[in-house]
C-alpha positions as CSV (number, residue, x, y, z in Angstrom):
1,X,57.4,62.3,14.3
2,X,56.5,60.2,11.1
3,X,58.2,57.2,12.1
4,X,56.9,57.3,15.5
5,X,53.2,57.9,14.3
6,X,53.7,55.0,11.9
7,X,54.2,52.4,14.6
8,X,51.8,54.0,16.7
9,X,49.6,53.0,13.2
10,X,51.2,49.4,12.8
11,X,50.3,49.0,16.9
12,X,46.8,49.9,16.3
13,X,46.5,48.0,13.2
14,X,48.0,44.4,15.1
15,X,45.3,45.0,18.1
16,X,42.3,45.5,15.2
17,X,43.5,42.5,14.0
18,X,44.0,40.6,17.3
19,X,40.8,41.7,18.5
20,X,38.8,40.6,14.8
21,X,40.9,37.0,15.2
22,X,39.3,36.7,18.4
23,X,35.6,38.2,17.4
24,X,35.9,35.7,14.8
25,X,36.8,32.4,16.9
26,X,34.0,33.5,19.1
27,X,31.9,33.6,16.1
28,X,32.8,30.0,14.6
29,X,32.8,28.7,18.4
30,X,29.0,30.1,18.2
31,X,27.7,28.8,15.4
32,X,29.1,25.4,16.0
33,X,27.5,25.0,19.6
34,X,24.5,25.7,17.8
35,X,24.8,23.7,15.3
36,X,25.9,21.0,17.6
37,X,22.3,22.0,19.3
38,X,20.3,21.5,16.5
39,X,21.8,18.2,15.7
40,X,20.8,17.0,19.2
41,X,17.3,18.2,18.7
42,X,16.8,16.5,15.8
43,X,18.0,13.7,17.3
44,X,15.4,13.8,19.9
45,X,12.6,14.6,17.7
46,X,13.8,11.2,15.2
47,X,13.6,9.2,18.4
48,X,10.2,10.5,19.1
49,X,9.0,10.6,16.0
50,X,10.3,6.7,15.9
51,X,8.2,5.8,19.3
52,X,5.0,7.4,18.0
53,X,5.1,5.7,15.0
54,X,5.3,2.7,16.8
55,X,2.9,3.9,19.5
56,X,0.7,4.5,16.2
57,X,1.3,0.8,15.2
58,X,0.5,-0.5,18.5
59,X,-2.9,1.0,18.5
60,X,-3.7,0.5,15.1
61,X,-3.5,-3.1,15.7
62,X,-5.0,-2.9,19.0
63,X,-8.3,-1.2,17.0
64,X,-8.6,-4.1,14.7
65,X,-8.6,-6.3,16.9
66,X,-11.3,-4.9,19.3
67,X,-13.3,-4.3,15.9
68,X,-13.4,-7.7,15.2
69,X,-14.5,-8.5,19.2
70,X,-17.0,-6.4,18.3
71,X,-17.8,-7.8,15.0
72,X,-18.0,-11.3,16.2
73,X,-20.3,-10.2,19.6
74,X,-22.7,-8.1,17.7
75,X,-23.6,-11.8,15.5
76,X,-24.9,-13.0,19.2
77,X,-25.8,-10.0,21.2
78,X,-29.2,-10.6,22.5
79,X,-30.2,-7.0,22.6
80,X,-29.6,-6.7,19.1
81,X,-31.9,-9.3,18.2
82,X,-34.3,-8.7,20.3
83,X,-37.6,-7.4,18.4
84,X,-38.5,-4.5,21.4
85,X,-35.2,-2.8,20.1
86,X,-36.9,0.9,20.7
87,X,-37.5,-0.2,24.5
88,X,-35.2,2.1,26.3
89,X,-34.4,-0.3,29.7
90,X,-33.1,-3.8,28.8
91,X,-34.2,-6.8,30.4
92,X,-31.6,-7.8,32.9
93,X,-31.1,-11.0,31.9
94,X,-30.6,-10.5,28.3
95,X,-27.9,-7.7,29.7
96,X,-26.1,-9.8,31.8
97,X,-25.5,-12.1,29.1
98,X,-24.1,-9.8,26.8
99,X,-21.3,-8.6,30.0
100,X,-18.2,-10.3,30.6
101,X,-18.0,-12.9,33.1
């Protein structure tokens, strides 16, 4: 009865271990698909981060520039030199001159 009880104890013992080997890959299998997923996020955020910055750039520059069209237009804009500035409707013709052709 012993010897049969200790195999019955070494059978149990080889499927604990069996079954913790494979709990175990599972685990590690786990943990690197989502570490695998949280490299490709970050990946995708860099990429984005890397286009906004350049997006940032863009209109950065683009603000400048339309500061400076400003600038320049408010040296010759009629209604700004005009001595009525509290009127509150234009004259036409000093309006048209200050749109775009």
């Amino acid at each position: 009865a012993y010897v049969f009880q200790s195999h019955e104890e070494d059978d149990r013992k080889v499927r604990r271990r069996e079954k913790n080997r494979v709990a175990a890959q599972r685990s590690r299998k786990k943990q690197t698909q989502k570490a695998d997923k949280l490299h490709e996020e970050y990946e995708c955020l860099e990429q984005e981060n890397t286009s906004l910055k350049r997006e940032i750039g863009k209109l950065t520059d683009e603000m400048k520039h339309l500061s400076e069209v400003l600038k320049d237009h408010e040296k010759i804009c009629p209604l700004l030199h005009c001595t009525m500035n509290f009127v509150t409707i234009p004259r036409p013709d000093a309006l048209s001159s200050c749109l775009p052709r």
